[in-house]
C-alpha positions as CSV (number, residue, x, y, z in Angstrom):
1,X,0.0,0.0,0.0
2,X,1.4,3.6,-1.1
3,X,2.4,5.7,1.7
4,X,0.0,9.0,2.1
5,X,1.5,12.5,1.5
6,X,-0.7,15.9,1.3
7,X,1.2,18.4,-0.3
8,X,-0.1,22.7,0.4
9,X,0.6,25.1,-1.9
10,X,2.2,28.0,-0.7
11,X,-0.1,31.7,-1.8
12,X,-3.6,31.7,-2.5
13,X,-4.4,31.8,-6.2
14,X,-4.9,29.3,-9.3
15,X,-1.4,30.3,-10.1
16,X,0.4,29.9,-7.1
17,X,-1.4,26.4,-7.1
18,X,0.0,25.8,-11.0
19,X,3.9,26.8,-9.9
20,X,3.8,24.5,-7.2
21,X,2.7,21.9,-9.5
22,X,6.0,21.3,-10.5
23,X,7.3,20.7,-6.8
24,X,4.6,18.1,-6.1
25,X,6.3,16.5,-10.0
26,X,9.3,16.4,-8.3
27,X,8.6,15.0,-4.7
28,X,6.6,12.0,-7.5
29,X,9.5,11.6,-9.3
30,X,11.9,10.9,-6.3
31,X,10.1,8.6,-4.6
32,X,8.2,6.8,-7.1
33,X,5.2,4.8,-7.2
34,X,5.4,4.1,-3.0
35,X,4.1,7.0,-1.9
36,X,0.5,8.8,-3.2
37,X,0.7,12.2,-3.3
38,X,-2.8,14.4,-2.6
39,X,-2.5,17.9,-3.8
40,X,-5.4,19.9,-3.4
41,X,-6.0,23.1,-4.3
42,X,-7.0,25.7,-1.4
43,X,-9.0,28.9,-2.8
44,X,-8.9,32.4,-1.2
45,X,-12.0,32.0,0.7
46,X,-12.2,35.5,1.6
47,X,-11.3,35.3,5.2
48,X,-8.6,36.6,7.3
49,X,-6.2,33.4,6.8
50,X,-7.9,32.5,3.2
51,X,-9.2,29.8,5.2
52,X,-6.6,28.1,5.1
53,X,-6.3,26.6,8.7
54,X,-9.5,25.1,8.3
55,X,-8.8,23.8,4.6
56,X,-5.6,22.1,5.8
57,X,-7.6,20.5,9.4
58,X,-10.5,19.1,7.0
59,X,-8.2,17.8,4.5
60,X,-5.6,16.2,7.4
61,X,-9.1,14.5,9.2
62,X,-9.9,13.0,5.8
63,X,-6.5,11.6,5.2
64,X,-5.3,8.2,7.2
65,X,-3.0,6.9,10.2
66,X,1.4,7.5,8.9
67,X,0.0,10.6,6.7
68,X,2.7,13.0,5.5
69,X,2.7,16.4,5.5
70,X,4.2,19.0,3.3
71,X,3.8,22.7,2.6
72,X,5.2,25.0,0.6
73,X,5.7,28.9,1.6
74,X,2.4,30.3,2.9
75,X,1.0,26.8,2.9
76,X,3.9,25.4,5.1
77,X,3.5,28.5,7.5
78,X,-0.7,27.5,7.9
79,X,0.3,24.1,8.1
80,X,2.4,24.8,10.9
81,X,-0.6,27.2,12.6
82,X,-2.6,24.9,11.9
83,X,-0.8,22.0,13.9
84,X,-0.4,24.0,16.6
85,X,-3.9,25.3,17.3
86,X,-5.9,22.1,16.0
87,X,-6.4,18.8,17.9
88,X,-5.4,16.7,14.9
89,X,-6.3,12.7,15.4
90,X,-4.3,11.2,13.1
91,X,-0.8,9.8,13.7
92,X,1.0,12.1,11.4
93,X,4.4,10.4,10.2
94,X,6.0,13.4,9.2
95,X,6.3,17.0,8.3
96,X,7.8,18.8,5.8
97,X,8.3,22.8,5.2
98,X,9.4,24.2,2.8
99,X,10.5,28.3,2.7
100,X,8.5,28.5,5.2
101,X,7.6,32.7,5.8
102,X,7.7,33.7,10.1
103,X,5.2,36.1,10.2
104,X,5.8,39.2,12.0
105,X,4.8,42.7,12.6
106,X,1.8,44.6,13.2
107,X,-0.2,45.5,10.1
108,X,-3.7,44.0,10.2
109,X,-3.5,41.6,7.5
110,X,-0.1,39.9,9.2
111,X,-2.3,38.9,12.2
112,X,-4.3,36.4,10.9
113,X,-1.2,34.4,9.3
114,X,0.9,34.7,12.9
115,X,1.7,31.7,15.1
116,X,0.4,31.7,18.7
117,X,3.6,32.4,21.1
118,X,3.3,29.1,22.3
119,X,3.5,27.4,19.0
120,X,6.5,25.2,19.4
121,X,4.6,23.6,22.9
122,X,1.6,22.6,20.9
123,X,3.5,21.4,17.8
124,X,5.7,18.6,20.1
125,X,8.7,16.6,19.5
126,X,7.7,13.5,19.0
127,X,6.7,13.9,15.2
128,X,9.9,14.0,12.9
129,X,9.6,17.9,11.8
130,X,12.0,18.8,8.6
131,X,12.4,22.5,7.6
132,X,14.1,23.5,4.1
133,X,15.2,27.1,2.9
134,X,17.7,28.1,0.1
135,X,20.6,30.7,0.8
136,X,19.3,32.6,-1.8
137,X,15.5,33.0,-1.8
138,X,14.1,35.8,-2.7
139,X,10.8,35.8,-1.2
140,X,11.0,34.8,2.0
141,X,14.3,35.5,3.6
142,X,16.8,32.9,4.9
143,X,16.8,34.7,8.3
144,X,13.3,33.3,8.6
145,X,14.8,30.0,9.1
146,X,17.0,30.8,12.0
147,X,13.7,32.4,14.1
148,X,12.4,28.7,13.6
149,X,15.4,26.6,14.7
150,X,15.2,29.2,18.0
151,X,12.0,27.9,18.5
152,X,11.7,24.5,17.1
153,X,15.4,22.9,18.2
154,X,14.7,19.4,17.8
155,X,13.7,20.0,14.2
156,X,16.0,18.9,11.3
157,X,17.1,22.2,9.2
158,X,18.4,21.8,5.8
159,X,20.1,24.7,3.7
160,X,20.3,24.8,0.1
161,X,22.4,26.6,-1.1
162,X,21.1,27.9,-4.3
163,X,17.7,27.1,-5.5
164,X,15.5,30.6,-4.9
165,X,11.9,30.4,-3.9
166,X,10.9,27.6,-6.0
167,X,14.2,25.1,-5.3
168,X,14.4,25.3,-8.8
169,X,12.1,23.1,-8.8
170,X,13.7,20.0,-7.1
171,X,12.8,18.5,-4.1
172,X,15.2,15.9,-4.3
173,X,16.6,17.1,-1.1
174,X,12.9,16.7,0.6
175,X,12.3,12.8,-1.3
176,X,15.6,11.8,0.5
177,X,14.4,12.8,3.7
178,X,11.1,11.4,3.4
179,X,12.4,7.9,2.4
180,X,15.3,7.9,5.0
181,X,11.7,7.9,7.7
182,X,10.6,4.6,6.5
183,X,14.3,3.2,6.4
């Protein structure tokens, strides 16, 4: 039986959804015909989040026991909210972010997409938690990564060095990972 994956899309249009297309592409080329990879798409539903916390709960409480989780940008960032704030039931194998954005400041739209302070309590240790960024990303900057290993420490971090935004579109970094958990 093929190992579970959901894969979020980081931004909140039909486009960002297409781009990240070719990530999921790559995560199905690495690990092959093992693993099933679900990759719905999450519309703006007009709320303060996009709705995205509760997009990402209903699709996670539809998905079975040993699921794996990974997000992309603004999708990795709600996934991570959404972990934290949710009871979630099932046993989650893993998760994976990727350029994952730390929100911060105090403009009215940034408040929706923050993580509660105690964040890293609810999220837990006993999950395998993976975190990627590249050097050179030029959306969400690299110095967002080291605000998460402050906070998450027992997490693995990985740092590409080149790759931009999109990991030019290889997640061969991420496949390894993922099949090293079931090794």
């Amino acid at each position: 039986m093929a190992k579970q994956i959901i894969f979020f899309h980081g931004g909140g249009s039909k486009e960002d959804f297409e781009a990240d297309k070719k990530l999921v592409e790559s995560l199905e080329a690495h690990l092959g015909q093992s693993y099933d990879i679900q990759y719905p798409f999450l519309p703006d539903e007009g709320t303060p989040d996009l709705g995205r916390r509760r997009q990402i709960s209903q699709a996670i409480s539809e998905s079975g026991d040993g699921v794996i989780l990974v997000g992309h940008s603004f999708g990795a960032s709600m996934l991570l909210a959404c972990l934290s704030e949710f009871e979630i039931e099932q046993r989650i194998a893993g998760v994976f972010l990727i350029a994952t954005p730390f929100w911060q400041g105090s403009q009215d739209w940034v408040e929706a997409f923050k993580l509660r302070s105690d964040f890293a309590e609810k999220i837990g240790s006993k999950t395998p938690l993976f975190l990627y960024h590249c050097l050179d990303d030029e959306d969400v900057p690299v110095e967002q990564l080291e605000i998460y290993k402050q906070h998450l420490p027992w997490a693995t971090f990985r740092e590409v060095p080149t790759g931009g935004h999109q990991f030019n579109d290889d997640l061969s970094v991420v496949a390894a990972d993922i099949i090293r958990l079931f090794q």
